[in-house]
C-alpha positions in Angstrom: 22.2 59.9 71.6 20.4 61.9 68.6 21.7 59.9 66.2 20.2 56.9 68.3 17.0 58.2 68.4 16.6 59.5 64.8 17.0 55.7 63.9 14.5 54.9 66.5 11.8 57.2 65.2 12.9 56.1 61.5 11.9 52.2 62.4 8.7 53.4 64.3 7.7 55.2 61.6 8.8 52.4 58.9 6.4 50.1 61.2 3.9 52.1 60.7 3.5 52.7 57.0 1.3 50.2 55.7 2.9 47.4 53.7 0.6 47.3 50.7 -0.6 50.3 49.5 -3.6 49.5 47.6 -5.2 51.9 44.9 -7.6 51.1 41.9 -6.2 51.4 38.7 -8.8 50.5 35.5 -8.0 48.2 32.2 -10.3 50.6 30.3 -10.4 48.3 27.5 -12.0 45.7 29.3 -14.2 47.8 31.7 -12.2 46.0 34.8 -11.2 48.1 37.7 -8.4 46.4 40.3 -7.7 47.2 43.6 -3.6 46.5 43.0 -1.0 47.2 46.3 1.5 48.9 44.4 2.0 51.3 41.0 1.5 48.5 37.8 3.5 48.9 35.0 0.9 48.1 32.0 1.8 46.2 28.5 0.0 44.8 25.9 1.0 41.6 23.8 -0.9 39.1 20.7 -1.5 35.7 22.7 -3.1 33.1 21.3 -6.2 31.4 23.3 -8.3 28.9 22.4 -6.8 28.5 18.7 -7.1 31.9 18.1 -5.0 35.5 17.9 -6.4 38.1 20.8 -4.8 41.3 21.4 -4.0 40.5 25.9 -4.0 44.0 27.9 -1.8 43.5 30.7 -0.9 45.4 34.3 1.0 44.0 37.0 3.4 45.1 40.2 5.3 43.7 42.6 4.4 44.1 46.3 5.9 42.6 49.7 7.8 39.6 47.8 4.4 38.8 45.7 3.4 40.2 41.9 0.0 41.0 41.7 -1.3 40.5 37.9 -4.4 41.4 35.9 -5.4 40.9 32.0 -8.2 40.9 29.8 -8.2 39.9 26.2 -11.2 40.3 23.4 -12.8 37.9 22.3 -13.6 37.8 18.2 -15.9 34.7 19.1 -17.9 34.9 21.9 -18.5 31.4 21.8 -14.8 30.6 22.8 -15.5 32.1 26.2 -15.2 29.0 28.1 -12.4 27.4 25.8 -10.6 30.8 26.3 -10.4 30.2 29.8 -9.9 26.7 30.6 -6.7 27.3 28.0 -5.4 30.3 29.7 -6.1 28.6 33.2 -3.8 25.0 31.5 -1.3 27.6 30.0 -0.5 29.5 33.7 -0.6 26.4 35.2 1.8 24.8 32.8 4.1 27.8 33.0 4.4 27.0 36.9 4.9 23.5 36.7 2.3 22.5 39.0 0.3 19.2 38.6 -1.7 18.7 35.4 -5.3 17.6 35.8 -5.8 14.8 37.0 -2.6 13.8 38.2 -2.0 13.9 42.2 -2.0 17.2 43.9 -3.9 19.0 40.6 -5.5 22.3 42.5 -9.4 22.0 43.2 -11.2 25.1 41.6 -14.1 26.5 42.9 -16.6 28.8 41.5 -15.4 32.3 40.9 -18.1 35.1 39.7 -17.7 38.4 40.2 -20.6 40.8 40.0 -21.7 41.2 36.0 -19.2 38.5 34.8 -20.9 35.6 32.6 -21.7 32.5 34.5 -19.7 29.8 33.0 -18.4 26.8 34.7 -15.2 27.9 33.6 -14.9 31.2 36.1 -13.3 29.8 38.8 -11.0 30.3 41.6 -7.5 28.4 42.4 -4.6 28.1 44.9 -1.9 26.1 43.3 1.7 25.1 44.3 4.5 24.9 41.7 8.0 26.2 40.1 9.0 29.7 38.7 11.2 29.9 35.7 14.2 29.4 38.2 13.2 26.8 40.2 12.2 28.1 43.6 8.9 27.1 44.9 6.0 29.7 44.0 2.1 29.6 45.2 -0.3 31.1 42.8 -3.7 32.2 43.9 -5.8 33.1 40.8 -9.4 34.1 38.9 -10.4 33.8 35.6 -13.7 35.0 34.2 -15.7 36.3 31.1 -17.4 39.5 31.0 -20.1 41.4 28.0 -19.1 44.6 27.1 -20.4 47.0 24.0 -21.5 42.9 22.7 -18.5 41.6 23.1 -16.4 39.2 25.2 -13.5 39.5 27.2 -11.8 37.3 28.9 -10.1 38.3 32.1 -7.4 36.4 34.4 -5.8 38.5 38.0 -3.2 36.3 39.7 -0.9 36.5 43.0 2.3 34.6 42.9 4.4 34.4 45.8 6.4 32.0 47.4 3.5 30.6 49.9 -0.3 31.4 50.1 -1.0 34.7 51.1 -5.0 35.0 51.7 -4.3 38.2 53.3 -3.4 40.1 50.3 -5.3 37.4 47.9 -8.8 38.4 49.1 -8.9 41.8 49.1 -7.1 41.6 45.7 -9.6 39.4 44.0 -12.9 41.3 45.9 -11.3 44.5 44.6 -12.0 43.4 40.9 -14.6 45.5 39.4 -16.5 45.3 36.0 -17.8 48.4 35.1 
């Protein structure tokens, strides 16, 4: 009978924690705080956007099934913004095999500025539907947006990927971007 209700309490209590455990954590480089739901392990690469060699600082965790993703590369030319993001948005897009633009079922954008990005028509919001790397089905909810800092540009991309459309942890996520 103990042992019976030691298990009991054990899934009560397990019912109770919450699922995501959201904390900020800050790509100091960028001057972007993230609200992420779990510890992010952080790397940083060379990428190439818009035709040119950036430095991309990188943190990311998995949460619930989902990976929650946020980076932020400098700019040498701040007049690449908008080419830096419309690439990076065709390159993640690419990588998921979802529909090119203009082809059917290509996801809509909509506007996407958070408070002291630059206004570009380029920062924008998107749900998409695609394929991972292994071929299982994989929704990706993401930003991407330019930002001044110290006169220079960054350009910044956070991302949800998970195998349908989670709004619930997408929102928050997104409205828990912060440029500082």
């Amino acid at each position: 009978m103990k042992k019976i209700l030691g298990m009991a309490a054990l899934a009560i209590l397990a019912a109770c924690s919450p699922a995501l455990n959201w904390r900020q954590v800050s790509l100091a480089e960028a001057g972007l705080v993230a609200s992420l739901p779990c510890k992010p392990d952080r790397v940083e690469r060379a990428v190439e956007l818009a035709g040119t060699s950036v430095t991309m600082h990188m943190m990311g965790c998995e949460a619930e099934g989902a990976t929650f993703a946020v980076a932020c590369a400098r700019l040498n030319d701040p007049a690449l913004a908008g080419a830096a993001l419309t690439h990076w948005r065709a390159a993640v897009m690419a990588g998921m095999r979802a529909p090119a633009e203009g082809q059917p079922g290509t996801p809509e954008p909509s506007p996407y500025l958070p408070a002291g990005a630059l206004e570009l028509p380029q920062s924008v919001r998107v749900s998409a539907q695609g394929r991972n790397a292994e071929g299982h089905a994989v929704a990706a909810q993401a930003v991407w947006f330019a930002r001044m800092k110290s006169a220079q540009v960054h350009a910044c991309h956070a991302v949800l990927f998970s195998a349908r459309p989670d709004p619930a942890a997408a929102d928050p996520f997104f409205a828990g971007l912060e440029l500082q």
